[in-house]
N, C-alpha and C positions, 0 to 999 in steps of 0.2 A: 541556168537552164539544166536541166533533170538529165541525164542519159540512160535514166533505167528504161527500159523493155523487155518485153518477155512474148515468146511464141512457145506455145505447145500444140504440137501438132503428131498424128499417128497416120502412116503410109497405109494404103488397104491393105486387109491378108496380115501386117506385123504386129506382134504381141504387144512390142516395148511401146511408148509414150517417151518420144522428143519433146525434151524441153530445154529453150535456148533462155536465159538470162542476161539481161544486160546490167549492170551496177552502174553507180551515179559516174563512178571513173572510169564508165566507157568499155570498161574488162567482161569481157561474153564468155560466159560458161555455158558448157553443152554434156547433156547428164541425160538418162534414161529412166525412166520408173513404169513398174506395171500400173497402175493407175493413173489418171489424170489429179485425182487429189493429192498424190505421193509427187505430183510436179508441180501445182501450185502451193506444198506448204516447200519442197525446194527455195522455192520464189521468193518466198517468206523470210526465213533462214537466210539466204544468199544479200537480201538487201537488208535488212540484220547486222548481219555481223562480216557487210564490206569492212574490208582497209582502205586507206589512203594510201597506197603502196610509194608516195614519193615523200610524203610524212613520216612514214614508218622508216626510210632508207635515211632521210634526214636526221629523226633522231638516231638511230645505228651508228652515225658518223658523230653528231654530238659525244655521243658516248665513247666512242675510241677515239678523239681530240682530246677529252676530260682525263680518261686516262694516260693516254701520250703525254700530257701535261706533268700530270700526276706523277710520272716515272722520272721522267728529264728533271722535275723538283727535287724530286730523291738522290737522284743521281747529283745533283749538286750542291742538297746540303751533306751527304757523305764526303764530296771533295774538301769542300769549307771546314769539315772536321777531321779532315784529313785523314779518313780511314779508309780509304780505294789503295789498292797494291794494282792497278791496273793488269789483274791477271784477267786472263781470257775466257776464264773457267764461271766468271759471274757469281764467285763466291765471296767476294770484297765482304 
């Protein structure tokens, strides 16, 4: 089920155009435009070019696991050939 919705609405007497957004992840943005058509192409845009913000944090984490990997490899085929002086300095 969908979670986008959208309200644009203008209070009497205010210049600006409220327009609230909702994305498929629930996440509501709340923006101003002088026109009403400057908040429905908002609208556009905004369900466009959502994230998945827990996809996006998932991969983030893949990627510094891949490298943590990556390093701890290193770091152990330098012991195996025996060229670490175990200085502190990280210049092995």
């Amino acid at each position: 089920m969908s979670k986008r919705d959208y309200i644009i609405s203008r209070r009497a007497g205010a210049t600006m155009w409220t327009c609230e957004v909702t994305d498929s992840y629930g996440e509501t943005h709340t923006n101003y435009f002088e026109t009403e058509r400057q908040c429905r192409e908002h609208i556009y845009y905004t369900w466009e070019n959502e994230v998945d913000l827990m996809a996006k944090e998932r991969a983030e984490h893949w990627r510094d696991d891949l490298l943590t990997k990556a390093i701890e490899d290193c770091i152990q085929m330098d012991k195996e050939a025996g060229i670490t002086s175990e200085n502190n300095d990280c210049l092995d």
